[in-house]
DSSP file (Angstrom, degrees, kcal/mol; ACC not computed):
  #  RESIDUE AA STRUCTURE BP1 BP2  ACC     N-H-->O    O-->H-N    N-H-->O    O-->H-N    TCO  KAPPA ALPHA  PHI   PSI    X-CA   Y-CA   Z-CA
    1    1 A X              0   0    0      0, 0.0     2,-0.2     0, 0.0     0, 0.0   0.000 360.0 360.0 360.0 117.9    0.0    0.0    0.0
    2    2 A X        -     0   0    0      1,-0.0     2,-0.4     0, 0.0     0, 0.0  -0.584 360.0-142.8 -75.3 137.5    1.6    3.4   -1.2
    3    3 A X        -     0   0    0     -2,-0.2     2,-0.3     0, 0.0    -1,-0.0  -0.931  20.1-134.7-118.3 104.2    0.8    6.3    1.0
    4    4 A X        -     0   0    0     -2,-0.4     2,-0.4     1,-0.0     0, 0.0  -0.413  18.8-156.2 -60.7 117.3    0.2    9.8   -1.4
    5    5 A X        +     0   0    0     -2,-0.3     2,-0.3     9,-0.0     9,-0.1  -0.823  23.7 154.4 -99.1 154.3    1.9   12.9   -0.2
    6    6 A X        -     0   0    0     -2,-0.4     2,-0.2     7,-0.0     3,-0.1  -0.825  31.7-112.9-143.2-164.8    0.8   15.9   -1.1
    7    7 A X        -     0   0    0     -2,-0.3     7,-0.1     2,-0.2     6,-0.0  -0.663  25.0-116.8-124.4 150.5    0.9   19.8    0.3
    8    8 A X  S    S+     0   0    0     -2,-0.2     2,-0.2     1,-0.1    -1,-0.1   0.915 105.1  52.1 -35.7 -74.0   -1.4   22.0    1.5
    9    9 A X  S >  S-     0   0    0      1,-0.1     3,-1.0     3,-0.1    -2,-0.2  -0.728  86.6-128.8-100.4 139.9   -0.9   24.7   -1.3
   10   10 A X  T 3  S+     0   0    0      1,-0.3    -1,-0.1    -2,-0.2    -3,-0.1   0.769 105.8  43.0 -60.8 -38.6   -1.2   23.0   -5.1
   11   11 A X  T 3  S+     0   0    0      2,-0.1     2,-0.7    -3,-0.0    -1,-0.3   0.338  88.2 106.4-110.4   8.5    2.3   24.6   -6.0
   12   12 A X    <   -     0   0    0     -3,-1.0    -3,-0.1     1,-0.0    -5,-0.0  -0.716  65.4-127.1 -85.3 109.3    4.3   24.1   -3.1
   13   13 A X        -     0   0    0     -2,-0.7    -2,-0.1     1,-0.1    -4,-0.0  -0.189  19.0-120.6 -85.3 164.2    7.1   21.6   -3.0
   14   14 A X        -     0   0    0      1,-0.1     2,-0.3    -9,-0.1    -1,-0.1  -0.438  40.4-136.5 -75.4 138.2    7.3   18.8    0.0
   15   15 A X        -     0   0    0      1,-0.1    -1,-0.1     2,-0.1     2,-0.1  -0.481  16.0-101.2 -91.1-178.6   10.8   19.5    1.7
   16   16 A X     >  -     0   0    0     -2,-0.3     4,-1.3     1,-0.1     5,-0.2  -0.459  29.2-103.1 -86.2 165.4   13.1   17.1    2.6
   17   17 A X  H  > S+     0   0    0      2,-0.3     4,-0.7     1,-0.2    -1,-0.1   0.516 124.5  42.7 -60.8 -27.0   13.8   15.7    5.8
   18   18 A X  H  > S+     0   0    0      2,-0.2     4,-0.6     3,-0.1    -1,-0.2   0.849 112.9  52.7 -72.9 -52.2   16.9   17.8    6.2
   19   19 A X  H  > S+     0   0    0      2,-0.2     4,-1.8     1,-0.2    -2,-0.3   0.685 115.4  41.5 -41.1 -52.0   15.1   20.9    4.9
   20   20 A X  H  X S+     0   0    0     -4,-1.3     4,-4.6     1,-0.2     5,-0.4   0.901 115.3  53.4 -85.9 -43.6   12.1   20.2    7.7
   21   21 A X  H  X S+     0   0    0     -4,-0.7     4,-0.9     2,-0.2    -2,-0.2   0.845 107.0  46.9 -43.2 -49.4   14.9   19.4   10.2
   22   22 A X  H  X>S+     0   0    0     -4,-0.6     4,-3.2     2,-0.3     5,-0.8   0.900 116.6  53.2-116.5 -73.0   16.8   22.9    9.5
   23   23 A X  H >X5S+     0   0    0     -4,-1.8     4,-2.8     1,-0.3     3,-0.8   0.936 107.5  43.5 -33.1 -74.1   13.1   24.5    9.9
   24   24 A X  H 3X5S+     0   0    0     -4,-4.6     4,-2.4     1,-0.2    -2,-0.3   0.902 119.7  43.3 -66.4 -27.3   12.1   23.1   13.1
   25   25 A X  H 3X5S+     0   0    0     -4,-0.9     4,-1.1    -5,-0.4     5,-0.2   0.777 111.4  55.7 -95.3 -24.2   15.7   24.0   14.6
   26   26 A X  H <X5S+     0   0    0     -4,-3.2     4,-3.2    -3,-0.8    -1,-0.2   0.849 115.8  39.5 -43.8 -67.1   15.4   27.4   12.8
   27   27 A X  H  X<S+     0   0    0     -4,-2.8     4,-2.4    -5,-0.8     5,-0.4   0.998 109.8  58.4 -70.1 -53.7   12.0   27.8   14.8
   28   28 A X  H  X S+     0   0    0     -4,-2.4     4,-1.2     1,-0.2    -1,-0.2   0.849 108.7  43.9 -80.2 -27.2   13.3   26.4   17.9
   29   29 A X  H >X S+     0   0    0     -4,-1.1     4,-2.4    -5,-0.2     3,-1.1   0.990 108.4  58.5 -40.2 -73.1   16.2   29.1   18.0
   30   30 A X  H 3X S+     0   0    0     -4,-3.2     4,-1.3     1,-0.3    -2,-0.2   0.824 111.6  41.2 -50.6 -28.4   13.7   31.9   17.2
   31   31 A X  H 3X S+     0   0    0     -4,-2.4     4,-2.3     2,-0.2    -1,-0.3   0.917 111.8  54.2 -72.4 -35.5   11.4   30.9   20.5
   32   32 A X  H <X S+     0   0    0     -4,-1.2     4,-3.2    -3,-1.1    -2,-0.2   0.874 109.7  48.1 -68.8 -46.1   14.3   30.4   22.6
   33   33 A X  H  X S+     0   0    0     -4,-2.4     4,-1.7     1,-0.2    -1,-0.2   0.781 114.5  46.9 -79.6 -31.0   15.3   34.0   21.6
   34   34 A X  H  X S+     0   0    0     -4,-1.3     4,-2.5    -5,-0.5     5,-0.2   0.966 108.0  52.6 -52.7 -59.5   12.0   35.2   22.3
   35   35 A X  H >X S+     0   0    0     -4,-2.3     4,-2.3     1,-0.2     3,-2.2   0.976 109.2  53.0 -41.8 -69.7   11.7   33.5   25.7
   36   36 A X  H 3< S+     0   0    0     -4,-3.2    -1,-0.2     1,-0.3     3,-0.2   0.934 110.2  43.3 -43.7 -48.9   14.8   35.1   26.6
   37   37 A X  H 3< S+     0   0    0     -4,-1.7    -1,-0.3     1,-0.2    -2,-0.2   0.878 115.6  49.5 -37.1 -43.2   13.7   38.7   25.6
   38   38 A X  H << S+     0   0    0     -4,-2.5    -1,-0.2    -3,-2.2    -2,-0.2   0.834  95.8 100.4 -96.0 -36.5   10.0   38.0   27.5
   39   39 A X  S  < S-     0   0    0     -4,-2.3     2,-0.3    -5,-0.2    -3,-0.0   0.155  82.6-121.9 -38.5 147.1   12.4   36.5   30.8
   40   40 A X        -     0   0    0      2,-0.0     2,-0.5     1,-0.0    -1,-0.1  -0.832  38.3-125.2 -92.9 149.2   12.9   39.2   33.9
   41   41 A X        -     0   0    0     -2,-0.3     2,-0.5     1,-0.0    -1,-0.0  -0.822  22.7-165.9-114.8 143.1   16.9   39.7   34.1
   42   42 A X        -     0   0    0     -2,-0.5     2,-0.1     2,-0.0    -1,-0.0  -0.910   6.9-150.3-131.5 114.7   18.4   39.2   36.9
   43   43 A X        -     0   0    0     -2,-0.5     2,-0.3     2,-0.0     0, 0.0  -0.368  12.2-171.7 -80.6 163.0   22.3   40.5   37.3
   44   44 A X        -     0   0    0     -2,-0.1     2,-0.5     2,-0.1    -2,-0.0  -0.865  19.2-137.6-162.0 147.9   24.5   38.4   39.8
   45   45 A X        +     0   0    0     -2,-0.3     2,-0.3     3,-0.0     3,-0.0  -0.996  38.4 164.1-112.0 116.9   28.2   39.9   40.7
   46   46 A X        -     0   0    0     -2,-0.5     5,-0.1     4,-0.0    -2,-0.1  -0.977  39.6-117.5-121.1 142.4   30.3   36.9   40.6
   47   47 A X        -     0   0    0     -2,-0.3     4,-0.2     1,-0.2     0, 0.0  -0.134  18.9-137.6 -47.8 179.8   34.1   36.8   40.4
   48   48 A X  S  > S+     0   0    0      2,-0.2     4,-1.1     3,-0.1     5,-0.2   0.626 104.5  59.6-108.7 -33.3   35.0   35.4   37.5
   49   49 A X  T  4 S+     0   0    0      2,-0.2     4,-0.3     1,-0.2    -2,-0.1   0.497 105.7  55.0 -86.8 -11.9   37.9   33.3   39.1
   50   50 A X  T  > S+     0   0    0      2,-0.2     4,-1.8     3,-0.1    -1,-0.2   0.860 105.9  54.4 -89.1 -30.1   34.7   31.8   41.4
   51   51 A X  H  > S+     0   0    0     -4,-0.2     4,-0.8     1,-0.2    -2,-0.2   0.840 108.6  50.4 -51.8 -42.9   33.1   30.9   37.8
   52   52 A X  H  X S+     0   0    0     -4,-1.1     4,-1.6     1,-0.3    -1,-0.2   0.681 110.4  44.4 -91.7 -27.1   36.2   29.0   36.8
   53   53 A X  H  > S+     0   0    0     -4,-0.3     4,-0.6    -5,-0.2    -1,-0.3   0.824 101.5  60.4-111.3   7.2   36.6   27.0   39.5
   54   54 A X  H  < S+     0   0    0     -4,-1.8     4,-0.2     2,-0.2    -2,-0.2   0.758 106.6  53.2 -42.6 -32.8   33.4   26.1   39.8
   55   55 A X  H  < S+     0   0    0     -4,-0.8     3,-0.4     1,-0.3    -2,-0.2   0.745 101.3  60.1 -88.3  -9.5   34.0   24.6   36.1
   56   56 A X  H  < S+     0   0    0     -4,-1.6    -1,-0.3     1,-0.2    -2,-0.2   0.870  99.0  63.1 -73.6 -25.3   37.1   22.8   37.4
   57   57 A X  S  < S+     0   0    0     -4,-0.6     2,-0.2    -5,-0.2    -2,-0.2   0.530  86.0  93.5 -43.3 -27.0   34.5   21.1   39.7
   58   58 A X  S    S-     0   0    0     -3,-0.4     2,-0.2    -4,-0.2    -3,-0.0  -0.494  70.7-124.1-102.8 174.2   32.7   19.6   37.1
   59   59 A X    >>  -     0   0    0     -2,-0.2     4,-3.5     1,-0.0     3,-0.5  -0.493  48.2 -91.0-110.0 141.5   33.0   15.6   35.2
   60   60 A X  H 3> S+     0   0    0      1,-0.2     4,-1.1     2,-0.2    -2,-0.1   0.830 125.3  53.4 -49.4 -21.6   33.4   15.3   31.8
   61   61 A X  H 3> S+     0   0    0      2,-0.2     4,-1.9     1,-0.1    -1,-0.2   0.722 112.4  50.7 -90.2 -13.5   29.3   15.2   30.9
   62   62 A X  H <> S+     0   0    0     -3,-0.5     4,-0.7     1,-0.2     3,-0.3   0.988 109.7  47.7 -67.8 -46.1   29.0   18.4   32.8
   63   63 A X  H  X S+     0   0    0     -4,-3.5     4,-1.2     1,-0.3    -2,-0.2   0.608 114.6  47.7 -89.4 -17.5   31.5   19.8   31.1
   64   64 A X  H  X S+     0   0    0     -4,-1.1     4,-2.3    -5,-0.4    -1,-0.3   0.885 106.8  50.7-108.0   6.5   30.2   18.8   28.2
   65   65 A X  H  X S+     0   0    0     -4,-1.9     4,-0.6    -3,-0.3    -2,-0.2   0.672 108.1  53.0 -83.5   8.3   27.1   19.8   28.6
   66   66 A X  H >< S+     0   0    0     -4,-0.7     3,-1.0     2,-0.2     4,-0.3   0.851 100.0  66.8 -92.2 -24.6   28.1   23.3   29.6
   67   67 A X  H 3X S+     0   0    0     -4,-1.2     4,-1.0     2,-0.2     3,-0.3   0.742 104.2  47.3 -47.0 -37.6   30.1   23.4   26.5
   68   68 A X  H 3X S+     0   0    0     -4,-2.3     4,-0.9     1,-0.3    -1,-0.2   0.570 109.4  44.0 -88.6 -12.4   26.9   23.3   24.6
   69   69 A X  H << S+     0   0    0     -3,-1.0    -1,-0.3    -4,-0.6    -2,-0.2   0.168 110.8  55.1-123.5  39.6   25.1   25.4   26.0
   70   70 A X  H  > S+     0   0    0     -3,-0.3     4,-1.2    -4,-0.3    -2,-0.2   0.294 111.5  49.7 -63.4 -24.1   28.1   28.0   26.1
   71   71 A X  H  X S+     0   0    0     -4,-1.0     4,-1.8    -5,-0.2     5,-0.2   0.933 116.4  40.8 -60.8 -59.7   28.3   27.3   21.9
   72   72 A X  H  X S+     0   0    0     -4,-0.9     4,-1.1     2,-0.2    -3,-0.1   0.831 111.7  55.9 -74.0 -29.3   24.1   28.0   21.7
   73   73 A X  H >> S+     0   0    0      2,-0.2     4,-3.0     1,-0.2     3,-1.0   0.993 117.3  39.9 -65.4 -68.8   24.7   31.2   24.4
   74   74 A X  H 3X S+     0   0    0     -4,-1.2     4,-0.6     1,-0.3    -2,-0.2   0.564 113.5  50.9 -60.6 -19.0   27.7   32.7   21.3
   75   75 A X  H 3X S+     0   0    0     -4,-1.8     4,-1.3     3,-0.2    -1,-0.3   0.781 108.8  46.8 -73.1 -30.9   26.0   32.0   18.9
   76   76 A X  H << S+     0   0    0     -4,-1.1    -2,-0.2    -3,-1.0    -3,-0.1   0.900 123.3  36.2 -19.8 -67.4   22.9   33.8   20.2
   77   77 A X  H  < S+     0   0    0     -4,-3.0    -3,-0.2     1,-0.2    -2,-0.1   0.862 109.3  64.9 -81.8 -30.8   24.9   37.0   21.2
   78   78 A X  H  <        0   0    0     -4,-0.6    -2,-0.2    -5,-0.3    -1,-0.2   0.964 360.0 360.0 -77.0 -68.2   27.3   36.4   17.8
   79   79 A X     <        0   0    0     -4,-1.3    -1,-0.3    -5,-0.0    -2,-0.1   0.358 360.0 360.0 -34.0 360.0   23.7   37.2   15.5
């Protein structure tokens, strides 16, 4: 049994799976950057030298998972 795609609009073509991927991660940036704006900000004085050694503190899946969302923070502010 063959399942028929079509589109919404007659002239529109289906994207690809990479193409839809690129979209939703497109969109999921653009909320994230919303959210932040909508957020109340709240400043914190920390040395900087208490920031770093907190980050010696951490195990290699902390560290990388702070790596990643220091990459998504620079690229955010880099736009």
């Amino acid at each position: 049994m063959s399942e028929q795609k079509s589109v919404h609009e007659l002239e529109a073509q289906l994207l690809s799976g990479q193409d839809a991927i690129q979209d939703a991660e497109r969109l999921r940036a653009l909320l994230r950057r919303n959210r932040q704006r909508a957020e109340r900000e709240v400043q914190l004085r920390v040395p900087f030298t208490v920031i770093i050694e907190a980050i010696e503190q951490l195990e290699a899946g902390e560290l990388r998972l702070l790596a990643q969302k220091l990459d998504e923070q620079l690229a955010i502010v880099q736009r």
